[in-house]
C-alpha positions, 0 to 999 in steps of 0.5 A: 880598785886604782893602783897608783905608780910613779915613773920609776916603778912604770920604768921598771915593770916596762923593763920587766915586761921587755926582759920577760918576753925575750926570755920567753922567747929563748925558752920558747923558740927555735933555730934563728929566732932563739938565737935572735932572742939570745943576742938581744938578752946579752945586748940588753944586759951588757948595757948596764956593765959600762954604768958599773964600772969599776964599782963592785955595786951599782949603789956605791962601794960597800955591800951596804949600799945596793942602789935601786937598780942593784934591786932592780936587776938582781932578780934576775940572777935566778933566771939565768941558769934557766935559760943555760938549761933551756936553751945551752945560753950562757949568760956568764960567758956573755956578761962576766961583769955582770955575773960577778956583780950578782954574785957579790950582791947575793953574798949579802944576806938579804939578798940571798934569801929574797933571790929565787932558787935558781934551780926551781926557776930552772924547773919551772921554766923547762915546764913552760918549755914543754907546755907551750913548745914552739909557740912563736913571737906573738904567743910570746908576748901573751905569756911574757905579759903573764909571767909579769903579773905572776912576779908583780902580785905574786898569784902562786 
């Protein structure tokens, strides 16, 4: 089976892949290298604050104007508690701006019951903790490839 994409879902599984394999690596590592993986999420992250600007969304002003990256990026909302639990990384102290985007989009009723549960994330990422440990960077890369098959088809 051939399964077409444009640019802009190819941009988007790219940036998947690069936000997976660095959580996998905070879950997943230890001393200086997880705290390399740690600065390199907020530095990623914190990209996207300057485009918010004053904006209460990406897509415009009211709750019903989610743009494409308001969809794009709001999934991983539910990754970052996870990552507080695994690895004592607060994303919220990090990235202020962006936590209160993601909670203003998650008030949108769509939204909130599309996001994950953030706690399950949790679980289920203190399971890939324990599973593979310590696996270094280029363990990492397999398993983030992995979880990205598991979000795009959803295998489960």
């Amino acid at each position: 089976m051939v399964i077409f994409i444009n640019t802009l879902q190819a941009s988007l599984i790219s940036f998947n892949v690069q936000i997976y394999g660095i959580g996998i690596r905070i879950i997943s590592t230890k001393g200086k290298e997880q705290e390399a993986a740690k600065r390199e999420l907020s530095d990623c992250l914190k990209v996207w604050e300057p485009e918010l600007g004053d904006r209460p969304f990406f897509g415009g002003e009211t709750l019903g104007t989610l743009g494409l990256v308001d969809i794009a990026l709001i999934p991983f909302y539910s990754w970052f508690y996870g990552y507080e639990q695994c690895s004592g990384f607060s994303i919220k102290t990090q990235c202020r701006e962006l936590i209160a985007w993601a909670k203003i989009c998650s008030q949108k009723g769509t939204v909130s019951r599309s996001l994950a549960n953030r706690k399950k994330v949790s679980g289920f990422m203190l399971e890939l903790k324990k599973r593979f440990g310590s696996i270094g960077s280029k363990r990492t890369e397999d398993v983030s490839r992995m979880l990205v098959c598991i979000s795009i088809f959803d295998v489960s």
